[in-house]
Biotite code that builds the C-alpha atoms (Angstrom):
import biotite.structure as struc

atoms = struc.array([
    struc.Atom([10.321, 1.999, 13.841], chain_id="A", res_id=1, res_name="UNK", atom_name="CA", element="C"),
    struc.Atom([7.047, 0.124, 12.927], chain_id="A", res_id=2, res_name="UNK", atom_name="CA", element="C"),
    struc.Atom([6.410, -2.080, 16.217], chain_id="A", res_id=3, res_name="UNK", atom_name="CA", element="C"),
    struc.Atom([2.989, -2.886, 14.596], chain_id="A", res_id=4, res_name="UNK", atom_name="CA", element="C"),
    struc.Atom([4.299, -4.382, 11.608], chain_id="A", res_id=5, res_name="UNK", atom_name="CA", element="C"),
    struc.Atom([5.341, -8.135, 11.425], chain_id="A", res_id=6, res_name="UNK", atom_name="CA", element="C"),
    struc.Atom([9.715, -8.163, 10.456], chain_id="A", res_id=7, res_name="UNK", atom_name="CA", element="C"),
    struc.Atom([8.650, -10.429, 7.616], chain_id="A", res_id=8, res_name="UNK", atom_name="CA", element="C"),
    struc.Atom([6.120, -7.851, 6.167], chain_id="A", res_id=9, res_name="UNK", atom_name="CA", element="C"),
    struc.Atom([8.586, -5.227, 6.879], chain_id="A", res_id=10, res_name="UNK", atom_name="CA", element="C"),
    struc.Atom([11.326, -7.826, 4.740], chain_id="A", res_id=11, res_name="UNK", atom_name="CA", element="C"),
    struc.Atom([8.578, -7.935, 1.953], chain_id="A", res_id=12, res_name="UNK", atom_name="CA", element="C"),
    struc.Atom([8.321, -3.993, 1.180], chain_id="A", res_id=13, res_name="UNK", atom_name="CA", element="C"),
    struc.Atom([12.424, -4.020, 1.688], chain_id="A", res_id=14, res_name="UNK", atom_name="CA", element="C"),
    struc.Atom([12.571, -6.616, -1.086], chain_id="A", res_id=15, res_name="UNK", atom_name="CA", element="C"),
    struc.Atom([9.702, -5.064, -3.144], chain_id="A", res_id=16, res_name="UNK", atom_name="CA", element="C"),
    struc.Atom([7.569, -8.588, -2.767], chain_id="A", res_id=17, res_name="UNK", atom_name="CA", element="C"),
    struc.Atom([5.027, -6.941, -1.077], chain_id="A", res_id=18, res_name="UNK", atom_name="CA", element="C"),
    struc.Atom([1.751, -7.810, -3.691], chain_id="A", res_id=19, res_name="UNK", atom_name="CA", element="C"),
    struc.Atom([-0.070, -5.212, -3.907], chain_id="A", res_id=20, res_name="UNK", atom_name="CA", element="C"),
    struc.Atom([-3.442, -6.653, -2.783], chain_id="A", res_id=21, res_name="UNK", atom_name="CA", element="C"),
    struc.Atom([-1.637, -7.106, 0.587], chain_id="A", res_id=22, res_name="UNK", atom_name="CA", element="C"),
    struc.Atom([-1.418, -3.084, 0.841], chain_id="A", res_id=23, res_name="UNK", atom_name="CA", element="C"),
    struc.Atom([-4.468, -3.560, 3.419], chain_id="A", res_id=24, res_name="UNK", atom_name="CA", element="C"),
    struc.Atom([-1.781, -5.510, 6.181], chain_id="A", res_id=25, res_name="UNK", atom_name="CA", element="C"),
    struc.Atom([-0.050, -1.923, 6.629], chain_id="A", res_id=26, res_name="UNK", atom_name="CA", element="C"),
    struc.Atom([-3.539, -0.523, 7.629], chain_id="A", res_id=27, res_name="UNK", atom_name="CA", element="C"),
    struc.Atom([-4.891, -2.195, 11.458], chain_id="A", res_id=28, res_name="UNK", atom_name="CA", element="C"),
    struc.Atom([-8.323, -1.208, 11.399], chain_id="A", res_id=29, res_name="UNK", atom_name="CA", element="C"),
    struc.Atom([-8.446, -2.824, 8.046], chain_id="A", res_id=30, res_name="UNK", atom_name="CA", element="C"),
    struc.Atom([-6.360, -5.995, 9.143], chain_id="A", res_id=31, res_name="UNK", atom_name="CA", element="C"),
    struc.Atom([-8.652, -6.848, 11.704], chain_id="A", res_id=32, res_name="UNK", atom_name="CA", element="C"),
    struc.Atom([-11.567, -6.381, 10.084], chain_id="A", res_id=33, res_name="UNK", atom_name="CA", element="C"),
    struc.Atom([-10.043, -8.569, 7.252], chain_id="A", res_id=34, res_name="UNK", atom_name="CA", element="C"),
    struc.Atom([-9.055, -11.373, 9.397], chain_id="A", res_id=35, res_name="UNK", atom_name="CA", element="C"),
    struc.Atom([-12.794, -11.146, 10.978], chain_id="A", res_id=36, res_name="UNK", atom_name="CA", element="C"),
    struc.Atom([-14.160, -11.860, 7.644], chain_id="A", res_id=37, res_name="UNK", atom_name="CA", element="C"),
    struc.Atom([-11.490, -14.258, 6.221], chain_id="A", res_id=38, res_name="UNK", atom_name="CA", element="C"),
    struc.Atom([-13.014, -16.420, 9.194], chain_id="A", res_id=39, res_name="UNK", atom_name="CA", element="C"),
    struc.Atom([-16.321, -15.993, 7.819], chain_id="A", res_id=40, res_name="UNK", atom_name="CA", element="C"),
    struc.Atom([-15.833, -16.394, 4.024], chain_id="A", res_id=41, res_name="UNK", atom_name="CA", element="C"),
    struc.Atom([-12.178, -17.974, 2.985], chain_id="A", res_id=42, res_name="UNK", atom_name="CA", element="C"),
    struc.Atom([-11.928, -16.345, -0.142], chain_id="A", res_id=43, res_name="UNK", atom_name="CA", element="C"),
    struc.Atom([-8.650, -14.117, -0.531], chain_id="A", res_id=44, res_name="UNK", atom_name="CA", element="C"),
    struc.Atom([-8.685, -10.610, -1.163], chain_id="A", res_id=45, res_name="UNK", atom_name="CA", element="C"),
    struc.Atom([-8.452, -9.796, -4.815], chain_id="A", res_id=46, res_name="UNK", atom_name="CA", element="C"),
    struc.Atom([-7.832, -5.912, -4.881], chain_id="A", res_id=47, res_name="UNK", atom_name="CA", element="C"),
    struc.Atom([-10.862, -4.627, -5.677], chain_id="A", res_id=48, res_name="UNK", atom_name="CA", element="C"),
    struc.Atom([-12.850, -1.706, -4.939], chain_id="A", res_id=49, res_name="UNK", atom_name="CA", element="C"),
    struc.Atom([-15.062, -4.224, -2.309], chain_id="A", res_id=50, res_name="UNK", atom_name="CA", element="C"),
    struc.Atom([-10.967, -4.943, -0.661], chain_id="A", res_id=51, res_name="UNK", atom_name="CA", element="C"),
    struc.Atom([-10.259, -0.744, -0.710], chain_id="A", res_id=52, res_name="UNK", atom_name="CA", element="C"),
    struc.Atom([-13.969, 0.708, -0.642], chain_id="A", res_id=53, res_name="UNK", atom_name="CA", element="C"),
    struc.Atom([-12.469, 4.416, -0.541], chain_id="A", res_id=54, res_name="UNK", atom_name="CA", element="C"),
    struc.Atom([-9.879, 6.073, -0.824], chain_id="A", res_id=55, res_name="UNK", atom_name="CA", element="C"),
    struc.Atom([-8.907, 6.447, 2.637], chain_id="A", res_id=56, res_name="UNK", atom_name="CA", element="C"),
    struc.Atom([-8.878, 2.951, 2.374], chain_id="A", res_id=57, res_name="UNK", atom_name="CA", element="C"),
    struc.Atom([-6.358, 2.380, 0.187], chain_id="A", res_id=58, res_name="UNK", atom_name="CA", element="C"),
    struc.Atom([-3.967, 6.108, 1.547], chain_id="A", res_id=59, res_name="UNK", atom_name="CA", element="C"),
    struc.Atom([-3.652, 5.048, 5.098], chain_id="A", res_id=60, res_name="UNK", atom_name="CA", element="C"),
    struc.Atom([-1.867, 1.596, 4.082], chain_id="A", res_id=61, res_name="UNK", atom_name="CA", element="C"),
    struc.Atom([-0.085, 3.110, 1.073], chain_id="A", res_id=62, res_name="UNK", atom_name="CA", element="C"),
    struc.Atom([1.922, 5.957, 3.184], chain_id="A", res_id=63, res_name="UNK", atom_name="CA", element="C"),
    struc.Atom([2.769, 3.329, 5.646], chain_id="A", res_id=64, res_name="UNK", atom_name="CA", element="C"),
    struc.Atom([4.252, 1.487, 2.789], chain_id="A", res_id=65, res_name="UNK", atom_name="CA", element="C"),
    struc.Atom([5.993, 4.543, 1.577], chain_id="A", res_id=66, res_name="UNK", atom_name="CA", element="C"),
    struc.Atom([7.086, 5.738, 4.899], chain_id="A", res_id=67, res_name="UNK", atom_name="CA", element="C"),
    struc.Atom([8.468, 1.827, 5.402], chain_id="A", res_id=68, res_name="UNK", atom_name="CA", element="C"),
    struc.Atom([10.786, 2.284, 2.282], chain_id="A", res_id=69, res_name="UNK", atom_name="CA", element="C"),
    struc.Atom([11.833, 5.718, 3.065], chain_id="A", res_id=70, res_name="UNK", atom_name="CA", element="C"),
    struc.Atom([12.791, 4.340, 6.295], chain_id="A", res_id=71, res_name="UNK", atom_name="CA", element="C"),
    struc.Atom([15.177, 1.480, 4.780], chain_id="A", res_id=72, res_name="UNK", atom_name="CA", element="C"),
    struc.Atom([16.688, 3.604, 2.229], chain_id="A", res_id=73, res_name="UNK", atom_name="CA", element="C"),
    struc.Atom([17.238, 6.343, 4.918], chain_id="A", res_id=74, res_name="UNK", atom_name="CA", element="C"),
    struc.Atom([18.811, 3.548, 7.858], chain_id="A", res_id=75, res_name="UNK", atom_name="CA", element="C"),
    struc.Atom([21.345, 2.167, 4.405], chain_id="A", res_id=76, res_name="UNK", atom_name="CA", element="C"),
    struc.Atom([22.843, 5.924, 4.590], chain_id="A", res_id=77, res_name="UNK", atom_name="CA", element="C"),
    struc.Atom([21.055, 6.582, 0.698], chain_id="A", res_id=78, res_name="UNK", atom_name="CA", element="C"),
    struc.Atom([19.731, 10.118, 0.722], chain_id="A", res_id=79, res_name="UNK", atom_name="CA", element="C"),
    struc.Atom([19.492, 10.109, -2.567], chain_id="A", res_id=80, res_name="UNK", atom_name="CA", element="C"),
    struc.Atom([17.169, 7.061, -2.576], chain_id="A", res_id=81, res_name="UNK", atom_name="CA", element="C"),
    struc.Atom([15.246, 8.838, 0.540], chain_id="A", res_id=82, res_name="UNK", atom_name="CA", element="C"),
    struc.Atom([14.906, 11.955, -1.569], chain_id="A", res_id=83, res_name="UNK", atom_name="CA", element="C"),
    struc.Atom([13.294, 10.052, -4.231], chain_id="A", res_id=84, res_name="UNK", atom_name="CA", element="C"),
    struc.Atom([11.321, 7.476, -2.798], chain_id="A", res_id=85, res_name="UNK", atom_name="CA", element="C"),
    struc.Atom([9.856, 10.859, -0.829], chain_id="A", res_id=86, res_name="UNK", atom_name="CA", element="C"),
    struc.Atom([9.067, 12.457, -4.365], chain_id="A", res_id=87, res_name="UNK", atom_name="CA", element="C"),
    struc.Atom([7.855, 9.557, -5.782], chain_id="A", res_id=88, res_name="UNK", atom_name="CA", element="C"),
    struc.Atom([5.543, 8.995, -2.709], chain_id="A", res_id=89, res_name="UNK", atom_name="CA", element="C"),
    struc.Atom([4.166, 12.478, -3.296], chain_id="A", res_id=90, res_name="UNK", atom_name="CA", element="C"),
    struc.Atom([3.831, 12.464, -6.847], chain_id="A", res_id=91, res_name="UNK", atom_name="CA", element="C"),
    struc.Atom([1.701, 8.759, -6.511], chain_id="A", res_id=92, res_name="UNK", atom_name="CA", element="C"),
    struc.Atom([-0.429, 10.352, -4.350], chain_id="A", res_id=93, res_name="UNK", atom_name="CA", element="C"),
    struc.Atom([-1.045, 13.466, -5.868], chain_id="A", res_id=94, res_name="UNK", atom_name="CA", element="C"),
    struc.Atom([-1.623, 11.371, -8.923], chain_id="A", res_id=95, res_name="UNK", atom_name="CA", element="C"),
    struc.Atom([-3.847, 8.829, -7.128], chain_id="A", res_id=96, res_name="UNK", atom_name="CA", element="C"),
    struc.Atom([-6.371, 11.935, -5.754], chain_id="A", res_id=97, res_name="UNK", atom_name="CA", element="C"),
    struc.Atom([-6.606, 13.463, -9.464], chain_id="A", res_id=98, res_name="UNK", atom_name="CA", element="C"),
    struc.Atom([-7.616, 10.141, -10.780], chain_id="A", res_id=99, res_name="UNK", atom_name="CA", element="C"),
    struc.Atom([-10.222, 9.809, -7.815], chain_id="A", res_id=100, res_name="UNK", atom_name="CA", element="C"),
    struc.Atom([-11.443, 13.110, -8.945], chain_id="A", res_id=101, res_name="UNK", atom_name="CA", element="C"),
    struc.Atom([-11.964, 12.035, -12.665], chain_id="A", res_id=102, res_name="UNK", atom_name="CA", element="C"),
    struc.Atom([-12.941, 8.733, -12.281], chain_id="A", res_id=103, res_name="UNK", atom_name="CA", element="C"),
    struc.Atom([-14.956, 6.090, -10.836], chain_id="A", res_id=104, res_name="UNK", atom_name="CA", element="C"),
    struc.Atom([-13.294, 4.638, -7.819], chain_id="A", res_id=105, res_name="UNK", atom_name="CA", element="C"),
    struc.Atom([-13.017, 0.644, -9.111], chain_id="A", res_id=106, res_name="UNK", atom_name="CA", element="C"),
    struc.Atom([-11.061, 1.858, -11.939], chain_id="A", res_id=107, res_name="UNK", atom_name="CA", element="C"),
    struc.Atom([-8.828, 3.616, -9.745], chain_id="A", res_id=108, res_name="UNK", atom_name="CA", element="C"),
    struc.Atom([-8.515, 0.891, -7.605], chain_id="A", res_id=109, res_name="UNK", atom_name="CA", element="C"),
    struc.Atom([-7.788, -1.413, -10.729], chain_id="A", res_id=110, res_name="UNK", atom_name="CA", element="C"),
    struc.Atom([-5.263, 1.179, -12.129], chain_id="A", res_id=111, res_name="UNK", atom_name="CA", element="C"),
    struc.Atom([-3.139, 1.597, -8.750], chain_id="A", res_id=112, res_name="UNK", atom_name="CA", element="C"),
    struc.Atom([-3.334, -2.534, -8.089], chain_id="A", res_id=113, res_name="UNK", atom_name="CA", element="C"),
    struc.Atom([-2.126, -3.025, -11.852], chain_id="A", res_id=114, res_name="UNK", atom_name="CA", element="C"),
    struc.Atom([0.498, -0.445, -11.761], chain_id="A", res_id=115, res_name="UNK", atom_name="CA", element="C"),
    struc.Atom([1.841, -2.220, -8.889], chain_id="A", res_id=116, res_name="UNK", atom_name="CA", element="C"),
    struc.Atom([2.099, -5.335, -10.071], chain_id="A", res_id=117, res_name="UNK", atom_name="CA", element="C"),
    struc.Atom([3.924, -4.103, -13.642], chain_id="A", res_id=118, res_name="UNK", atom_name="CA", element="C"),
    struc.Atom([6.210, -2.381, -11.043], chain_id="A", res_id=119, res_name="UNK", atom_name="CA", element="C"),
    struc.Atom([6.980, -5.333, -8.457], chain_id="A", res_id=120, res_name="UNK", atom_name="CA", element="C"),
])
């Protein structure tokens, strides 16, 4: 279902492990351009708004992720899992793009990365 995602990422998200600095892995264009720089400068990403500079940034990853759970809970048989991981999905989003709206984007960034983290 996701050829271009390593199993052991794909284990991670199942198992909820996935940190959520790591978000950018789900994303290729911003993989590669990652592992580019990572050659360059060794530090690690930290989750900042310099890691997701937009919001498209930080979307494109984040529905993979989503679409990656709905696709284990849908494959165990759970619709009722499905049902709500797809609300849930939505409702992050939705919330995400009013924030965006309201705020400046490194404290959105902040907010979604520490959210995550209380959640995991």
């Amino acid at each position: 279902l996701f050829p271009a995602i390593e199993a052991g990422m794909l284990l991670e998200i199942a198992r909820h492990e996935l940190k959520p600095v790591d978000l950018f892995k789900l994303d290729s264009r911003f993989r590669d351009k990652f592992d580019v720089e990572r050659t360059e400068d060794s530090k690690a990403r930290t989750g900042t708004a310099r890691d997701y500079p937009s919001l498209h940034s930080l979307l494109i990853p984040l529905t993979t992720y989503f679409r990656v759970l709905q696709a284990f809970a849908a494959l165990a048989g759970d619709t009722a899992s499905t049902r709500v991981i797809g609300d849930g999905a939505g409702w992050y989003t939705a919330h995400l793009l009013e924030l965006h709206q309201r705020y400046e984007w490194s404290a959105v960034v902040q907010y979604h990365i520490q959210f995550h983290l209380l959640r995991r």
